[in-house]
C-alpha positions in Angstrom: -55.2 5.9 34.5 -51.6 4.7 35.8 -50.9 3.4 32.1 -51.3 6.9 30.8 -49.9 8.2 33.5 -46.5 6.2 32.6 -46.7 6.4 28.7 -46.4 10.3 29.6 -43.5 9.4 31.5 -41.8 7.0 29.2 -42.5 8.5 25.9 -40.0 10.5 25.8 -37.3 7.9 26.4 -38.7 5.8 24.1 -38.6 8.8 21.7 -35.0 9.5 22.6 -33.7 5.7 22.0 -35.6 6.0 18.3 -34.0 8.9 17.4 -30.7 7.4 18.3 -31.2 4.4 16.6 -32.1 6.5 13.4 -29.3 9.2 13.7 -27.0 6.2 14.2 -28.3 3.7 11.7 -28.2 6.5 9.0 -24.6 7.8 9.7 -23.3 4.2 9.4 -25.5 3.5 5.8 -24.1 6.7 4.5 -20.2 5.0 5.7 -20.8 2.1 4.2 -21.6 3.3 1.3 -19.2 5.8 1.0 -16.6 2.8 1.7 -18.4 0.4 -0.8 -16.7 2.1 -4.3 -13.2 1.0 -2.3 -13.6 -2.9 -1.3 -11.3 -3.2 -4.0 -8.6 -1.8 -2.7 -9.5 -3.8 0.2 -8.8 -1.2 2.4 -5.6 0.5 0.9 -6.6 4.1 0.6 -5.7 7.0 2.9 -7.9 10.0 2.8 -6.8 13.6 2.8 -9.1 16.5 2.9 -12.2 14.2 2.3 -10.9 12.9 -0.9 -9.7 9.3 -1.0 -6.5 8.3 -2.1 -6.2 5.1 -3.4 -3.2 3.0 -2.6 -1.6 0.1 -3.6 1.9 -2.0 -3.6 3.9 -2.1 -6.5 6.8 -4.0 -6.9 7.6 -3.8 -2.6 6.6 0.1 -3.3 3.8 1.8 -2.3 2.3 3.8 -5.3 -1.2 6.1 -5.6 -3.8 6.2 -8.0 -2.5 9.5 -10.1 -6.2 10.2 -10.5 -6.7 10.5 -6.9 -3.6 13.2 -6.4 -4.7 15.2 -9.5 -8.6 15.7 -8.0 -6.3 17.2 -5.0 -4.5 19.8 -6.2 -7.5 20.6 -8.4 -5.7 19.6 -11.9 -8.0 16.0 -13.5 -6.4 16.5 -16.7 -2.9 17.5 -15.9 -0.7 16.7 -18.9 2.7 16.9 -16.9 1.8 13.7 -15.4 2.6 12.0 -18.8 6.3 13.4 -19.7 7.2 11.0 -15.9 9.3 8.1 -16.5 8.7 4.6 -15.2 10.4 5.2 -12.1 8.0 8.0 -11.3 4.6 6.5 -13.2 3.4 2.8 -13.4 0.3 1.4 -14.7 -1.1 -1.1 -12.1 -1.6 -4.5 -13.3 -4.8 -5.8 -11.4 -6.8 -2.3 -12.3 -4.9 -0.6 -15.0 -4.9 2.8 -13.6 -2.3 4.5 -13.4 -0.2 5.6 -10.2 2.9 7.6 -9.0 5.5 6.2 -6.9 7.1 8.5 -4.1 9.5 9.6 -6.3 6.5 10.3 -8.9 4.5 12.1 -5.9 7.1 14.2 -5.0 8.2 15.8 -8.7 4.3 16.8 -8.9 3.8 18.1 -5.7 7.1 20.2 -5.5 6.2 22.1 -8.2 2.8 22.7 -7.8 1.7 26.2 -6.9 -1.9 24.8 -5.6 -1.9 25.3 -1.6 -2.6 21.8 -1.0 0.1 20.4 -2.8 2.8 20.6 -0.3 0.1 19.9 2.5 -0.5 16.4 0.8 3.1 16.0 0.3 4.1 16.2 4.0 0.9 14.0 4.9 2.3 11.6 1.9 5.4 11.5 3.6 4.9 11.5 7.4 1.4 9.1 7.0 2.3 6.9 4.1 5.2 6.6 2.6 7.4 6.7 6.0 5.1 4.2 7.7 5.5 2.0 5.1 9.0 1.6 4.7 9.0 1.0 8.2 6.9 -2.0 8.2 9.1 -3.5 5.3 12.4 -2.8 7.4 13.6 -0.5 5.1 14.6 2.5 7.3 16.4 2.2 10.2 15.0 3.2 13.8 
């Protein structure tokens, strides 16, 4: 009787810690495999309004994935992308995609009339760009 008496008690603990373990367990499969497309940027991608942007260094300058920008501001097959010059556009060696330099980034984003455009350009350059030149010494303090 005292056995029942304490799986009454105790099942709904026990039914508390399984629900946490499956809430939890799922939300951190779901993460890691939202992360798993991107271990090959091995870990250089920022992420603005749930989209990831990938990111990598380019001769000492940190460049995005022009794919990544254009699924932003809503335009995949933009064409003004192309008429960029190689200080603007470069073609990544290791993947072969194609990416804009900060230079590259801004000239699209300026004249953009989406409303994220200048949104991603301030985050561009407050969370990436800026940051990064910092860490290489190249603006001063």
């Amino acid at each position: 009787m005292t056995w029942v008496v304490v799986l009454v008690l105790a099942s709904p603990v026990i039914a508390w810690l399984a629900s946490r373990f499956i809430v939890r367990g799922g939300f951190e499969a779901f993460g890691w495999f939202r992360r798993r497309n991107l271990e090959a940027w091995q870990g250089m991608y920022y992420e603005f309004a749930t989209i990831h942007l990938r990111a990598a260094e380019h001769d000492d300058r940190l460049v995005f994935v022009e794919s990544d920008l254009l699924r932003v501001i809503e335009q995949p097959g933009s064409a003004t992308v192309k008429l960029f010059g190689p200080a603007e556009r470069v073609v990544l060696a290791g993947s072969g995609e194609t990416a804009l330099t900060q230079a590259g980034c801004e000239r699209l984003l300026l004249k953009c009339p989406h409303a994220e455009a200048k949104k991603l350009l301030l985050f561009l350059q407050r969370e990436c760009f800026k940051p990064h030149a910092k860490r290489r010494e190249r603006v001063p303090v």
